[in-house]
Chimera marker file (.cmm) of the C-alpha trace (Angstrom):
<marker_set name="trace">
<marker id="1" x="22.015" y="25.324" z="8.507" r="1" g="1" b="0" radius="0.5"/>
<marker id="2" x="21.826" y="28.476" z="6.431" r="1" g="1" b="0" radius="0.5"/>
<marker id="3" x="20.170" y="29.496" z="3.549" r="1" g="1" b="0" radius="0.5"/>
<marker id="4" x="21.775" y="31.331" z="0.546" r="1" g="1" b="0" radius="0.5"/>
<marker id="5" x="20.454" y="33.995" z="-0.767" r="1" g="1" b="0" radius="0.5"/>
<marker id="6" x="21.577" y="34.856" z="-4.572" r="1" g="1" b="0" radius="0.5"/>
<marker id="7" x="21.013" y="38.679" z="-5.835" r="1" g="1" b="0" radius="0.5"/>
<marker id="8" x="20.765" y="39.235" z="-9.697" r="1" g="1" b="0" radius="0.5"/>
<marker id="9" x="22.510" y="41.593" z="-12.125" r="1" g="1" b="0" radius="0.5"/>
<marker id="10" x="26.593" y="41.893" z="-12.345" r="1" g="1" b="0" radius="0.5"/>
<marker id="11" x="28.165" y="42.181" z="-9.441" r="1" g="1" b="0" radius="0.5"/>
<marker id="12" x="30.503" y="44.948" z="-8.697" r="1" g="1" b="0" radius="0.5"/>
<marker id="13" x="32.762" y="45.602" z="-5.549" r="1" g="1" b="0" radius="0.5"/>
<marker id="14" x="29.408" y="47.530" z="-3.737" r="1" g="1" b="0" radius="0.5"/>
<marker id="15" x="27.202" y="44.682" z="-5.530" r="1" g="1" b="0" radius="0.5"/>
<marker id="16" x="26.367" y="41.815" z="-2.723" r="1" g="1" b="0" radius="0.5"/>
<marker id="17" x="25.565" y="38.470" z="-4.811" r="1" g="1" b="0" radius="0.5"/>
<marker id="18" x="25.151" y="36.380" z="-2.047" r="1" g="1" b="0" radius="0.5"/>
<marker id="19" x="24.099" y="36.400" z="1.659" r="1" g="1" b="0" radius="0.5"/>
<marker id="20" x="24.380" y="33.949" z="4.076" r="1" g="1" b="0" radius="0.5"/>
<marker id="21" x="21.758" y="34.140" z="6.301" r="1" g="1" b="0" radius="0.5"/>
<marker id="22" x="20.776" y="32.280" z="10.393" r="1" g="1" b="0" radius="0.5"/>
<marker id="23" x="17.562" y="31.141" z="9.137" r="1" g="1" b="0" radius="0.5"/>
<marker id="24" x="17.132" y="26.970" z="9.935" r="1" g="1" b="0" radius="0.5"/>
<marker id="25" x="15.038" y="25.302" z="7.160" r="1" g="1" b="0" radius="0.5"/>
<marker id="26" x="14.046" y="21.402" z="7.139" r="1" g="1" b="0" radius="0.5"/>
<marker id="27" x="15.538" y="19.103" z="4.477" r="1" g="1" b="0" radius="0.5"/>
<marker id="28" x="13.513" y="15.499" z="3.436" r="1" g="1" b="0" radius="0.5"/>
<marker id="29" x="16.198" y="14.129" z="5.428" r="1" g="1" b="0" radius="0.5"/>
<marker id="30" x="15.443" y="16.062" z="9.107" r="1" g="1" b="0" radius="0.5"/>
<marker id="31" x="11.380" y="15.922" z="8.273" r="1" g="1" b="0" radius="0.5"/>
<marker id="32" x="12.160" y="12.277" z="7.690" r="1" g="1" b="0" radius="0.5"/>
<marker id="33" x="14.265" y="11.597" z="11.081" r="1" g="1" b="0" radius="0.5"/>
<marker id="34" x="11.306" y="13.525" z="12.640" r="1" g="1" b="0" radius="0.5"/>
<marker id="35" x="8.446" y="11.276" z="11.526" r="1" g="1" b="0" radius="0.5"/>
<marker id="36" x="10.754" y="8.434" z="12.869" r="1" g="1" b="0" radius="0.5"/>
<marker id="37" x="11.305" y="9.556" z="16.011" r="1" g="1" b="0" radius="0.5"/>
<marker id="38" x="7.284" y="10.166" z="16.626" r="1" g="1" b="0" radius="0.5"/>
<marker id="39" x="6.469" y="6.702" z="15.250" r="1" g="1" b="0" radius="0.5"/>
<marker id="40" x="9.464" y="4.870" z="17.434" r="1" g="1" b="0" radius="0.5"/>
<marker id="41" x="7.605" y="6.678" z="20.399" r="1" g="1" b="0" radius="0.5"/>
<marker id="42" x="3.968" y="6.340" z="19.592" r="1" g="1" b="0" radius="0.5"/>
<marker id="43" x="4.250" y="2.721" z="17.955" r="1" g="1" b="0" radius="0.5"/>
<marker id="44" x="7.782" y="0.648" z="18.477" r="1" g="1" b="0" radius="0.5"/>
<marker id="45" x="8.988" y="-1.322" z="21.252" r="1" g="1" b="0" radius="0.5"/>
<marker id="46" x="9.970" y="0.587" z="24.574" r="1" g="1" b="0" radius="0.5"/>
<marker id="47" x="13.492" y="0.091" z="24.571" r="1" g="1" b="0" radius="0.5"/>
<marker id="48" x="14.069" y="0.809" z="20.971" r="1" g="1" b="0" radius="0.5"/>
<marker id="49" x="17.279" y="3.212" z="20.262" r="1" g="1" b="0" radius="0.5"/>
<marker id="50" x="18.736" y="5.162" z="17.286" r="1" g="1" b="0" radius="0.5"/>
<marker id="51" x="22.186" y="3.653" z="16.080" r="1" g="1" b="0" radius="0.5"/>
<marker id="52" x="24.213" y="3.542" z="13.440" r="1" g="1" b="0" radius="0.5"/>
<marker id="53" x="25.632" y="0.428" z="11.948" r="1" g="1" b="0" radius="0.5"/>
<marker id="54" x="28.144" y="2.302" z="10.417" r="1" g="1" b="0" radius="0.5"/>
<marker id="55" x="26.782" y="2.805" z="7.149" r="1" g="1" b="0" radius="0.5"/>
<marker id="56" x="23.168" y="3.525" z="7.672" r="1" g="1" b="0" radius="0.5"/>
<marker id="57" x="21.653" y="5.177" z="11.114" r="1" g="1" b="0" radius="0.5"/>
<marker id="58" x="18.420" y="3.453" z="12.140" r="1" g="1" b="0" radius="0.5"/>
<marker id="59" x="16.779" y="1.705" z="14.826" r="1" g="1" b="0" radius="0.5"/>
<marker id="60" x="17.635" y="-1.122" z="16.876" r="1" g="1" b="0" radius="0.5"/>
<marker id="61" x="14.871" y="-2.784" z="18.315" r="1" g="1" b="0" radius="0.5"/>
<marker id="62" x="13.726" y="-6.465" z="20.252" r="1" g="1" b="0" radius="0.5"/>
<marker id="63" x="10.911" y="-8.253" z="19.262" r="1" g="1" b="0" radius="0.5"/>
<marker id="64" x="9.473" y="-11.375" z="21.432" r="1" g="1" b="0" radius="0.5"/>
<marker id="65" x="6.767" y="-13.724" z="19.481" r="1" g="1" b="0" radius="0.5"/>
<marker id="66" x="4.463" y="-15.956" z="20.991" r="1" g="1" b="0" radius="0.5"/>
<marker id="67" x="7.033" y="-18.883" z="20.572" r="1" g="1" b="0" radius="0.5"/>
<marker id="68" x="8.978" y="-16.577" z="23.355" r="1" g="1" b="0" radius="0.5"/>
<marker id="69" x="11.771" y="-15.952" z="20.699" r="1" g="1" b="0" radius="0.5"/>
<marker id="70" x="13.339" y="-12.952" z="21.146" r="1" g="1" b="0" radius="0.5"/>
<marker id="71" x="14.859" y="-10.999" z="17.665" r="1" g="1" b="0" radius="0.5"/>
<marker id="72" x="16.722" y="-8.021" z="17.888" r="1" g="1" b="0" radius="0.5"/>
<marker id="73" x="16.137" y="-6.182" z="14.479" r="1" g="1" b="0" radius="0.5"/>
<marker id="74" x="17.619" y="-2.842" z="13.083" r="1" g="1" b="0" radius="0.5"/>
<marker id="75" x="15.455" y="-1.447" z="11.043" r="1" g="1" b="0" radius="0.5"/>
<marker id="76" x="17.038" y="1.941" z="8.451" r="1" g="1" b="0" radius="0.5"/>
<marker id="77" x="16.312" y="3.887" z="5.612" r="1" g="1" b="0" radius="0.5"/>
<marker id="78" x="17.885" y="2.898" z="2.569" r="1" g="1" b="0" radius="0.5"/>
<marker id="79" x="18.295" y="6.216" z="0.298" r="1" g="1" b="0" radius="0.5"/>
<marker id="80" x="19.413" y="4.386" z="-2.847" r="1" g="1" b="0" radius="0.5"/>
<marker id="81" x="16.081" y="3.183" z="-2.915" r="1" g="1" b="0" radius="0.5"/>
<marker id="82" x="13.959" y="5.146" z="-0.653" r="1" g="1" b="0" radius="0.5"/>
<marker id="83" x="12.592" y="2.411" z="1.456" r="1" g="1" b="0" radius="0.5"/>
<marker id="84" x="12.531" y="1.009" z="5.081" r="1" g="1" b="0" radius="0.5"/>
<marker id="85" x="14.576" y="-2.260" z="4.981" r="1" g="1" b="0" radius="0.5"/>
<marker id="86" x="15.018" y="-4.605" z="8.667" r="1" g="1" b="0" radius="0.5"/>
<marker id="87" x="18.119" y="-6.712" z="9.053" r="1" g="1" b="0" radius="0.5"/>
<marker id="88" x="18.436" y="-9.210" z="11.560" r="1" g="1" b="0" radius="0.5"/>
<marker id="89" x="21.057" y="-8.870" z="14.521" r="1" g="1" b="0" radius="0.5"/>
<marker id="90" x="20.519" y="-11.637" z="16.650" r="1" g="1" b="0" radius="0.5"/>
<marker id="91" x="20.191" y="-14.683" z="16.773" r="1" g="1" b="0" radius="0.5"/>
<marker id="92" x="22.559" y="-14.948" z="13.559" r="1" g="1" b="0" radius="0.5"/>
<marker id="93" x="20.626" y="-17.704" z="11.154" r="1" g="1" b="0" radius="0.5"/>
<marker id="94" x="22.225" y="-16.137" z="7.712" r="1" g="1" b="0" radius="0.5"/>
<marker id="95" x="23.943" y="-19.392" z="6.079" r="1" g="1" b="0" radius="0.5"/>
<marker id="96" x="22.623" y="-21.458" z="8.867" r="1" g="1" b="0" radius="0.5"/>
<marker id="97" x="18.847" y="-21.626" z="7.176" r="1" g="1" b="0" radius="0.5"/>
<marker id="98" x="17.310" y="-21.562" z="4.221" r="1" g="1" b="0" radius="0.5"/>
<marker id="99" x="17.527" y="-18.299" z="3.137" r="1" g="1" b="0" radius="0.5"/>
<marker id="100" x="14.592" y="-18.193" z="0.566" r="1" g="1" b="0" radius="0.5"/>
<marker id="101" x="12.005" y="-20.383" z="3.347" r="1" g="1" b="0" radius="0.5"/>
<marker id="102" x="13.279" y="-18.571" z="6.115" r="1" g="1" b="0" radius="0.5"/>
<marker id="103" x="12.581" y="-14.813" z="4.005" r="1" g="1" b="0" radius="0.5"/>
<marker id="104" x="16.249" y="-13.861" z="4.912" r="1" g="1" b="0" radius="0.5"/>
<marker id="105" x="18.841" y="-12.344" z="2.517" r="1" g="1" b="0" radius="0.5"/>
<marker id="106" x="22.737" y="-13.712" z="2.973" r="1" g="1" b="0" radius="0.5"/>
<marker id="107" x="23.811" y="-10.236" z="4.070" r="1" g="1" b="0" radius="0.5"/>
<marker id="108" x="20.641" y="-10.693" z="7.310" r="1" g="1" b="0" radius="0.5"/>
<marker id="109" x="18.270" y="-8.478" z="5.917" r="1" g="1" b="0" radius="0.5"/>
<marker id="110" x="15.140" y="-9.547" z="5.732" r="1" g="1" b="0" radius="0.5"/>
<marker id="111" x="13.051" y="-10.265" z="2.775" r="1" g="1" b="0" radius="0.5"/>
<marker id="112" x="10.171" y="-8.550" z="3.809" r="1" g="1" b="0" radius="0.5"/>
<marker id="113" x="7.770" y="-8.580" z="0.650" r="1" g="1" b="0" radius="0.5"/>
<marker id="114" x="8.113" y="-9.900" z="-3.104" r="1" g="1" b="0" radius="0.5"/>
<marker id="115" x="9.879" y="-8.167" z="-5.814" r="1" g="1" b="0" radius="0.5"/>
<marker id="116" x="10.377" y="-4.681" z="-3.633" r="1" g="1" b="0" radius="0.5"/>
<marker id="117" x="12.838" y="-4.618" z="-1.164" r="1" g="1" b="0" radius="0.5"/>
<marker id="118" x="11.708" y="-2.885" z="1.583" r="1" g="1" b="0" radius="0.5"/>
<marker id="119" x="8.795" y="-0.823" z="1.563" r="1" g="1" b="0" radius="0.5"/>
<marker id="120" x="8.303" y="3.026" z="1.739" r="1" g="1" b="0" radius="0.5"/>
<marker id="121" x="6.521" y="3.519" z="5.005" r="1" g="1" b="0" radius="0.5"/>
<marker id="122" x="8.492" y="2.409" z="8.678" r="1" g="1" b="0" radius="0.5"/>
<marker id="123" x="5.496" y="1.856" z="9.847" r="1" g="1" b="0" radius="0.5"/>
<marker id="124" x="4.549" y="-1.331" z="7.216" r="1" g="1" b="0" radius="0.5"/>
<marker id="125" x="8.099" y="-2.329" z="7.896" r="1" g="1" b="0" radius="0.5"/>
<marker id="126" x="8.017" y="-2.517" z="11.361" r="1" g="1" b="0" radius="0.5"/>
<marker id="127" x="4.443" y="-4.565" z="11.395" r="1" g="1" b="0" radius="0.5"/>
<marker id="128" x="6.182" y="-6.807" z="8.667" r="1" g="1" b="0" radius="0.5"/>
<marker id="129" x="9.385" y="-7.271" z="10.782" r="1" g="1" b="0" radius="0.5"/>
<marker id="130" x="7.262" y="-8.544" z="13.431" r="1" g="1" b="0" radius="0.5"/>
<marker id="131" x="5.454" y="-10.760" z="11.507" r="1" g="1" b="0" radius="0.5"/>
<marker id="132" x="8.473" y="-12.244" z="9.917" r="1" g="1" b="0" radius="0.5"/>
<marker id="133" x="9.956" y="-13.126" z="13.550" r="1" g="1" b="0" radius="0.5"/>
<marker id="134" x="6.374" y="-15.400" z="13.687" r="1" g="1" b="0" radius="0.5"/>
<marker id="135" x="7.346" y="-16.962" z="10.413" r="1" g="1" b="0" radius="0.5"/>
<marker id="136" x="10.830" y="-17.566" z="11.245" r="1" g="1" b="0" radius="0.5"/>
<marker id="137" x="10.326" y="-19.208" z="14.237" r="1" g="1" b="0" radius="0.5"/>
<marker id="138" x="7.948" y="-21.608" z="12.823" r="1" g="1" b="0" radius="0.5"/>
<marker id="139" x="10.302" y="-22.449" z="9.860" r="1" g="1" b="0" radius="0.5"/>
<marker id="140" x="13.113" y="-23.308" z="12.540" r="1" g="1" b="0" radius="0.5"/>
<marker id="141" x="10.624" y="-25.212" z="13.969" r="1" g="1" b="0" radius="0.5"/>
<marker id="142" x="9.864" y="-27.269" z="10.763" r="1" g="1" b="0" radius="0.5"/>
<marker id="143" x="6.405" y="-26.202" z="10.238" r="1" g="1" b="0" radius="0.5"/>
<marker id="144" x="7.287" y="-23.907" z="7.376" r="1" g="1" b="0" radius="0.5"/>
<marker id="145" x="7.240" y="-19.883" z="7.048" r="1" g="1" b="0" radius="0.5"/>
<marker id="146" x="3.551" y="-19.318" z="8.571" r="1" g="1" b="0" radius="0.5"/>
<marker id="147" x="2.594" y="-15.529" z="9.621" r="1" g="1" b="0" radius="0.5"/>
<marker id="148" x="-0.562" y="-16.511" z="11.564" r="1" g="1" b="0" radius="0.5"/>
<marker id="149" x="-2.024" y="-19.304" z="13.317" r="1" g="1" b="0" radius="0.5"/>
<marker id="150" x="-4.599" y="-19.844" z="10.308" r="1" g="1" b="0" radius="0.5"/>
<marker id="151" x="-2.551" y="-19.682" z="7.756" r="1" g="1" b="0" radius="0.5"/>
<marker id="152" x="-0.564" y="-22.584" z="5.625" r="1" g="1" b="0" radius="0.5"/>
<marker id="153" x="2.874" y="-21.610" z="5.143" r="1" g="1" b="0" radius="0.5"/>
<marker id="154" x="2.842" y="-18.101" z="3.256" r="1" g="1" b="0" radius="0.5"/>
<marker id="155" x="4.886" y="-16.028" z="1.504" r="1" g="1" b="0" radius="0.5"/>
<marker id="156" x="5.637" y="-12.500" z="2.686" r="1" g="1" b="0" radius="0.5"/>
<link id1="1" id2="2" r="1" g="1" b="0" radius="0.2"/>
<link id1="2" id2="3" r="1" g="1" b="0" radius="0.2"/>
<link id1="3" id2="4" r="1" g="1" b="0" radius="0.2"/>
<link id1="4" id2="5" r="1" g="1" b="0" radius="0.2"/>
<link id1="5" id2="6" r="1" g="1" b="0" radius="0.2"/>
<link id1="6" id2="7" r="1" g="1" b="0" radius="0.2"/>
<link id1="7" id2="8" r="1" g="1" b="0" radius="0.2"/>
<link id1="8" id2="9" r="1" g="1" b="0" radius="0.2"/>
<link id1="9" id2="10" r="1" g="1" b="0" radius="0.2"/>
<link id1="10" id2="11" r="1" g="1" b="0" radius="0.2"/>
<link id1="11" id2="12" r="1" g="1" b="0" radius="0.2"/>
<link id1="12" id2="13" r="1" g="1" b="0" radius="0.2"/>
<link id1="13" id2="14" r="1" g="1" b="0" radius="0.2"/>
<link id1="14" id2="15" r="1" g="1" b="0" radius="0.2"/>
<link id1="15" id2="16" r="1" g="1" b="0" radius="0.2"/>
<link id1="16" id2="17" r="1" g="1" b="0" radius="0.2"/>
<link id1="17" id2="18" r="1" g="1" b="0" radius="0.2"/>
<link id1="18" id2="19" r="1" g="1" b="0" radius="0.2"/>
<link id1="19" id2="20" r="1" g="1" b="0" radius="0.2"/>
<link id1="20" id2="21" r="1" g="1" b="0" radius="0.2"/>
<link id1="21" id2="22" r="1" g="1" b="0" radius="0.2"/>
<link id1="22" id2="23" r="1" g="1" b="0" radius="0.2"/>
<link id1="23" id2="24" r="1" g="1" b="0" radius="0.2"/>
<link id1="24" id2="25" r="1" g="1" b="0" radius="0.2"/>
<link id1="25" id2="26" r="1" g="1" b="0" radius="0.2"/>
<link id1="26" id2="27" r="1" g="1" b="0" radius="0.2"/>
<link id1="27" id2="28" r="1" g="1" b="0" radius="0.2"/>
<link id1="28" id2="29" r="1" g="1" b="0" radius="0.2"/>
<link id1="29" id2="30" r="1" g="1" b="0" radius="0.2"/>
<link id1="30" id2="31" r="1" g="1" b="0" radius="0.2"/>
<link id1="31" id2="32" r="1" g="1" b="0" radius="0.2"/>
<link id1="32" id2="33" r="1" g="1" b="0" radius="0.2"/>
<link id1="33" id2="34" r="1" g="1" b="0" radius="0.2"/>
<link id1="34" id2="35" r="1" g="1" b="0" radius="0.2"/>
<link id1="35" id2="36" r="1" g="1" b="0" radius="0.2"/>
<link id1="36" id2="37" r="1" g="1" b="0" radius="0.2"/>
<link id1="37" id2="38" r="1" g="1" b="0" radius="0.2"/>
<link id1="38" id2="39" r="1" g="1" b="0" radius="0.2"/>
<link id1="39" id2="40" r="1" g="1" b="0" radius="0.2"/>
<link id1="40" id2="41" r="1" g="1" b="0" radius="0.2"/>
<link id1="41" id2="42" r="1" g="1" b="0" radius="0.2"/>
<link id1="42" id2="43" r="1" g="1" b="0" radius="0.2"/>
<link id1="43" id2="44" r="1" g="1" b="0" radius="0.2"/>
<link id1="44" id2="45" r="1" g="1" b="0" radius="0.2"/>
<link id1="45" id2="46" r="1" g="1" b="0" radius="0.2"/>
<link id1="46" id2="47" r="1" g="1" b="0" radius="0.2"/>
<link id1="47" id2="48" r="1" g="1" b="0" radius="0.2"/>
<link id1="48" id2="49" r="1" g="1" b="0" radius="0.2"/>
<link id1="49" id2="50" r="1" g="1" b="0" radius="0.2"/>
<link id1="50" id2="51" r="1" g="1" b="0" radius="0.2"/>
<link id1="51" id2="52" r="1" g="1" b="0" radius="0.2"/>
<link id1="52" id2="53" r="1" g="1" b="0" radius="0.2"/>
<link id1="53" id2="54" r="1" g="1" b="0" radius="0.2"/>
<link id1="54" id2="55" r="1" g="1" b="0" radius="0.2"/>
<link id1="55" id2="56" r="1" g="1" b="0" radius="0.2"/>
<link id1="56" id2="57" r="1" g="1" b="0" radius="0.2"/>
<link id1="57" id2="58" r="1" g="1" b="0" radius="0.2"/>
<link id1="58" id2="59" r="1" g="1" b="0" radius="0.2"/>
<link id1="59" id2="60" r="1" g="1" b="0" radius="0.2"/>
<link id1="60" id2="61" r="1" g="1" b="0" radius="0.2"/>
<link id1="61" id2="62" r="1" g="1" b="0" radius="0.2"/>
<link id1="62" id2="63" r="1" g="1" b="0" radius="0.2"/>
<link id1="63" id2="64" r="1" g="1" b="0" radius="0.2"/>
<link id1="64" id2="65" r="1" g="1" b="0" radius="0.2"/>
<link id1="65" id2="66" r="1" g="1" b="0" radius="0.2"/>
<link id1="66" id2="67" r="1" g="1" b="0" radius="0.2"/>
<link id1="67" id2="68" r="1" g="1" b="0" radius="0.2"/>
<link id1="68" id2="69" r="1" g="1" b="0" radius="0.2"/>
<link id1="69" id2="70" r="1" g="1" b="0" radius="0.2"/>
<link id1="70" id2="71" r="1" g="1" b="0" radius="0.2"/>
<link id1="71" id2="72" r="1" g="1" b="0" radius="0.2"/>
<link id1="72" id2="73" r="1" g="1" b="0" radius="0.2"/>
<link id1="73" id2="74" r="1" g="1" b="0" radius="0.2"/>
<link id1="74" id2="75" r="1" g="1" b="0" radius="0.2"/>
<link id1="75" id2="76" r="1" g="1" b="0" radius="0.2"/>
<link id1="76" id2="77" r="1" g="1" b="0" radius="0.2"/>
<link id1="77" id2="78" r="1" g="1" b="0" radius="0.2"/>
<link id1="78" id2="79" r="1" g="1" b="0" radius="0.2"/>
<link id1="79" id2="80" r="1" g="1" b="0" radius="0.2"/>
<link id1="80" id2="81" r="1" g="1" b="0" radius="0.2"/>
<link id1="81" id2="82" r="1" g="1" b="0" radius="0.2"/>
<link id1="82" id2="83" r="1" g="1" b="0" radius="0.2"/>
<link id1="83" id2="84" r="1" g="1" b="0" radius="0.2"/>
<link id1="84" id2="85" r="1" g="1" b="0" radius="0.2"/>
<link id1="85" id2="86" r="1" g="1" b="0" radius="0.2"/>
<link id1="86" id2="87" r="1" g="1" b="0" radius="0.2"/>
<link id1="87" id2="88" r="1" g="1" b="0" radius="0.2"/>
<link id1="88" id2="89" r="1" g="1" b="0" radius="0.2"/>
<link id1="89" id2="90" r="1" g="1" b="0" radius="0.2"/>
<link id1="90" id2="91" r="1" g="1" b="0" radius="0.2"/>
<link id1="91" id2="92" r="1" g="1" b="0" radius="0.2"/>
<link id1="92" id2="93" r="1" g="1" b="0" radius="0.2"/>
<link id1="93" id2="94" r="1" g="1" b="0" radius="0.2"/>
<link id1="94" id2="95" r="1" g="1" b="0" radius="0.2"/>
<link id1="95" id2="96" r="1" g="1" b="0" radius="0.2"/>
<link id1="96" id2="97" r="1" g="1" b="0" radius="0.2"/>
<link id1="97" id2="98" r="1" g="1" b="0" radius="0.2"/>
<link id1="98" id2="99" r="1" g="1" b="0" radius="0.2"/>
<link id1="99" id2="100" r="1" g="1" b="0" radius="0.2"/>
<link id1="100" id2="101" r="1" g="1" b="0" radius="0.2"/>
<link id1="101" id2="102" r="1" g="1" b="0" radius="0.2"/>
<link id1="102" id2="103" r="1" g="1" b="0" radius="0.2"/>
<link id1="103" id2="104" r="1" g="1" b="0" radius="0.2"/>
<link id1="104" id2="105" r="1" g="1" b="0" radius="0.2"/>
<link id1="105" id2="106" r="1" g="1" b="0" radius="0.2"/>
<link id1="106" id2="107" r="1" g="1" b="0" radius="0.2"/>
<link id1="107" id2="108" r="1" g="1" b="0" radius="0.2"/>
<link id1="108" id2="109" r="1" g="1" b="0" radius="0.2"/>
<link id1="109" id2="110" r="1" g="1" b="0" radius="0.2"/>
<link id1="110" id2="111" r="1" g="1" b="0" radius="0.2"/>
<link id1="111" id2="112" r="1" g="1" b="0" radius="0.2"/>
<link id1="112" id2="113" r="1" g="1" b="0" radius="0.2"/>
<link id1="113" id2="114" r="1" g="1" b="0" radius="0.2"/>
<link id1="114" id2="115" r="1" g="1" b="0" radius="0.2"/>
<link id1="115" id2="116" r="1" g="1" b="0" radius="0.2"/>
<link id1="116" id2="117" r="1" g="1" b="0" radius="0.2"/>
<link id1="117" id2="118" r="1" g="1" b="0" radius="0.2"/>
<link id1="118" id2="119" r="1" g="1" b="0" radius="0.2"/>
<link id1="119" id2="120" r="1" g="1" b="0" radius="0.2"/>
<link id1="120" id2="121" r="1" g="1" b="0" radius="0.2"/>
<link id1="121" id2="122" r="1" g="1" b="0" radius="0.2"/>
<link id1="122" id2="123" r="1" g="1" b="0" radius="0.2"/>
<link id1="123" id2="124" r="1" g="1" b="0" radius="0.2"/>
<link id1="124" id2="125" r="1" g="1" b="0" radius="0.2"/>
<link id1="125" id2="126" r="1" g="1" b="0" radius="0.2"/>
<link id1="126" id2="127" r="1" g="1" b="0" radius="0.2"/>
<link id1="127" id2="128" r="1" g="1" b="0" radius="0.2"/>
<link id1="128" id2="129" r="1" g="1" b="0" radius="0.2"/>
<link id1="129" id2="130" r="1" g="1" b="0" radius="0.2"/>
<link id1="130" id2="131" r="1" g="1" b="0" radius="0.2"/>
<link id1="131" id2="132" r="1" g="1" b="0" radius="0.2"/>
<link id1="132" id2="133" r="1" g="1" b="0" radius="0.2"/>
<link id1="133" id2="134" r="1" g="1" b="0" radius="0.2"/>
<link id1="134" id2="135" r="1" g="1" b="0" radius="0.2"/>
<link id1="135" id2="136" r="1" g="1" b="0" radius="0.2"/>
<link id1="136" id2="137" r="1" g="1" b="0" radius="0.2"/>
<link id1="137" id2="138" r="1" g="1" b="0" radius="0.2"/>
<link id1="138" id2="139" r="1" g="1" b="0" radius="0.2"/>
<link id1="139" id2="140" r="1" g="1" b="0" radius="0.2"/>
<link id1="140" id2="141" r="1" g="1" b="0" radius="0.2"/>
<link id1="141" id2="142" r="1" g="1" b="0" radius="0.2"/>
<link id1="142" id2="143" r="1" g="1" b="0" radius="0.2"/>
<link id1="143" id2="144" r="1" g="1" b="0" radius="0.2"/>
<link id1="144" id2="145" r="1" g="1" b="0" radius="0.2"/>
<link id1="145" id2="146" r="1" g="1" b="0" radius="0.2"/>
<link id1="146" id2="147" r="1" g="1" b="0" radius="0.2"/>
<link id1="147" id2="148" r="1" g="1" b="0" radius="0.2"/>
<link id1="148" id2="149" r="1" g="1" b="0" radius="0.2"/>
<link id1="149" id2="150" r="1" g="1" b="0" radius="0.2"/>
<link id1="150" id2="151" r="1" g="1" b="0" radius="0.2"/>
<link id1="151" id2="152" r="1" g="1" b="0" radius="0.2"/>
<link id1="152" id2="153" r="1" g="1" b="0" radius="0.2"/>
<link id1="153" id2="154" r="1" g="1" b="0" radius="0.2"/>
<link id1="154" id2="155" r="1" g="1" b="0" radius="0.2"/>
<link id1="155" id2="156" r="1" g="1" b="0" radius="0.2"/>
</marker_set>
């Protein structure tokens, strides 16, 4: 990238206003990819990899619960609203469950905490993602959205 320096006063033909320097400097954006990257690494499953879906670049991950589900989940960075959101890739259960006792929105994105969608750390939204595939697979299993083995069904 390169960083634009701006000179005052009028310019004139042996006046330079502006320089165009080779100096890199970080934007939120690239500090933001970094933090990501160190967290996948330190915290996420092995196996997780940066993709796009097209509109939004994130990361694709598999999750396998206790139940010995397996969830694939993308979780991205929504800049409209500066938070971590996790859609669901597989298995597809939009408009095949209940989408407010299942926690899932009808475009697979999970609903991942009341009122806010999303939440501003990766890291919450990771831990949440997993919890949600616990909760999931007990509410396809009848015994309602539960996130632990002591608790009633719960909201997220």
């Amino acid at each position: 990238m390169y960083k634009r320096q701006i000179q005052k006063g009028t310019p004139t033909e042996s006046t330079r206003v502006s320089k165009l320097t080779q100096e890199t400097f970080a934007t939120n954006a690239t500090v933001r990819q970094q933090q990501e990257k160190l967290l996948v690494e330190r915290k996420m499953p092995r196996g997780t990899r940066s993709m796009s879906d097209g509109t939004y670049s994130g990361w694709l991950y598999e999750v396998e619960n206790e139940f010995l589900d397996t969830y694939k989940l993308f979780l991205w960075h929504d800049p409209t609203t500066s938070r971590y959101k996790v859609s669901l890739v597989s298995p597809r259960l939009e408009g095949t469950v209940d989408g407010h006792g299942c926690h899932l929105y009808h475009d697979g994105t999970l609903c991942l905490n009341d009122g806010i969608h999303g939440y501003k750390d990766m890291e919450r939204a990771y831990a949440r993602s997993v919890l949600w595939t616990r909760g999931a697979s007990c509410f396809q299993r009848g015994l309602g959205f539960q996130l632990s083995k002591d608790s009633s069904a719960v909201s997220l």
